[in-house]
C-alpha positions in Angstrom: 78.8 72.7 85.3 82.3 73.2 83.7 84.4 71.7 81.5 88.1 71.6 80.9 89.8 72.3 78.1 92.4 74.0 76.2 92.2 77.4 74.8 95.3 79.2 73.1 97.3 76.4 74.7 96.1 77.5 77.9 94.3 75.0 80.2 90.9 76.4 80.9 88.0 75.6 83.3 85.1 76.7 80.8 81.4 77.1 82.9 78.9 76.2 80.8 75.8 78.6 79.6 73.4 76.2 81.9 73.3 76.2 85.5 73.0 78.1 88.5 74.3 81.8 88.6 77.8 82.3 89.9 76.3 85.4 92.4 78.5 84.7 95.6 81.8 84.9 96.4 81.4 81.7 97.4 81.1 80.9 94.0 84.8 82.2 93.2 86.1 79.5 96.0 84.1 76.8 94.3 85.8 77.9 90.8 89.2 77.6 92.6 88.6 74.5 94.3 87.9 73.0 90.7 90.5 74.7 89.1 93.4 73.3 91.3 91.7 69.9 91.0 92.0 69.9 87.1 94.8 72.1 87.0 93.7 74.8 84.9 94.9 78.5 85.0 92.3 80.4 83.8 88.9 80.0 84.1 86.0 80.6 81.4 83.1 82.0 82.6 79.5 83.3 80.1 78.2 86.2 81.0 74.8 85.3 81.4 75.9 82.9 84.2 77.1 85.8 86.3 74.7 87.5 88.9 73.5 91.0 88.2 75.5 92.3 91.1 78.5 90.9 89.6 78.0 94.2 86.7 77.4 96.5 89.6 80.9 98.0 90.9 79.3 99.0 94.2 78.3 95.5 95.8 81.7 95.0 95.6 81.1 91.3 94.4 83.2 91.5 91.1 85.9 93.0 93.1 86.2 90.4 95.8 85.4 87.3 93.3 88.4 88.9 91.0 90.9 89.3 94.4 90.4 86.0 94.9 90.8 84.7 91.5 93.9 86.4 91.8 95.5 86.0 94.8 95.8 82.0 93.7 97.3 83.1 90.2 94.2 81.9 88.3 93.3 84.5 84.6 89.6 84.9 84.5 87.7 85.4 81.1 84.3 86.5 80.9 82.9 85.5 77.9 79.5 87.0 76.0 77.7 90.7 75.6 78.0 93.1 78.4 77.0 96.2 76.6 73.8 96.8 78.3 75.9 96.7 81.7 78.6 98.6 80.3 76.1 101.1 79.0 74.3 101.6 82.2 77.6 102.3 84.1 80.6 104.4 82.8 82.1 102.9 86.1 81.9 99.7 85.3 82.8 100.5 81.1 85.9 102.1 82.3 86.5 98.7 84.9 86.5 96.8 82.1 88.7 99.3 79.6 91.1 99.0 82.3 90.7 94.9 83.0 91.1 94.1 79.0 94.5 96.4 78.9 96.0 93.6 82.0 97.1 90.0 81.8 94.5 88.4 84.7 91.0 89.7 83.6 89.5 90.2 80.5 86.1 90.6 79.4 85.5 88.9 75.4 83.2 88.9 73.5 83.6 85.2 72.2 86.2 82.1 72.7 88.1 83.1 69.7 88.2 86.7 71.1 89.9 85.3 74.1 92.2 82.3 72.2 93.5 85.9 70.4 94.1 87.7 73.7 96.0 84.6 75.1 98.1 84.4 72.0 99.0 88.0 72.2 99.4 87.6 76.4 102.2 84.9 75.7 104.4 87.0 73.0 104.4 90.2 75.1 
């Protein structure tokens, strides 16, 4: 489930906290699909919503979902606590050290977080 919205004046697809896990790169093409159909440029996406091999740098999942993402010029947010993934894994602390520096991928702790990182995105 998503909803669209506007965050930071951007238009966002925001998943909800419910629902299935987005564990597939088949879940990135969904997220596109819906994306072009409402027209948003970033999506919004909790934390908890996203499959434990998402965290995990070696399935390659988060690499392929983020490609993707990418490749059709669509920002993704993920939104909510990843410490105890970030704290298992300097791979995957420095993955997101590096993501939060860039303009397509950041990982936020909370929507205000990321409506900062948007203002701050559009003035640089």
């Amino acid at each position: 489930m998503s909803d669209v919205t506007l965050i930071g004046g951007t238009k966002a697809l925001l998943c909800t906290a419910d629902g299935a896990p987005i564990a597939s790169d088949r879940a990135a093409s969904d997220l596109l699909s819906e994306s072009f159909s409402c027209g948003a440029k970033l999506i919004v996406i909790p934390a908890e919503r996203l499959g434990e091999d998402f965290f995990r740098l070696r399935t390659g999942l988060a690499g392929a979902f983020i490609q993707k993402l990418v490749n059709y010029r669509r920002r993704l947010a993920v939104v909510g606590d990843i410490s105890r993934w970030a704290a298992q894994s300097d791979a995957f602390r420095d993955f997101v050290y590096e993501a939060n520096k860039g303009r397509d991928v950041w990982f936020v702790a909370d929507l205000a977080e990321l409506e900062a990182k948007l203002a701050n995105a559009t003035t640089t």
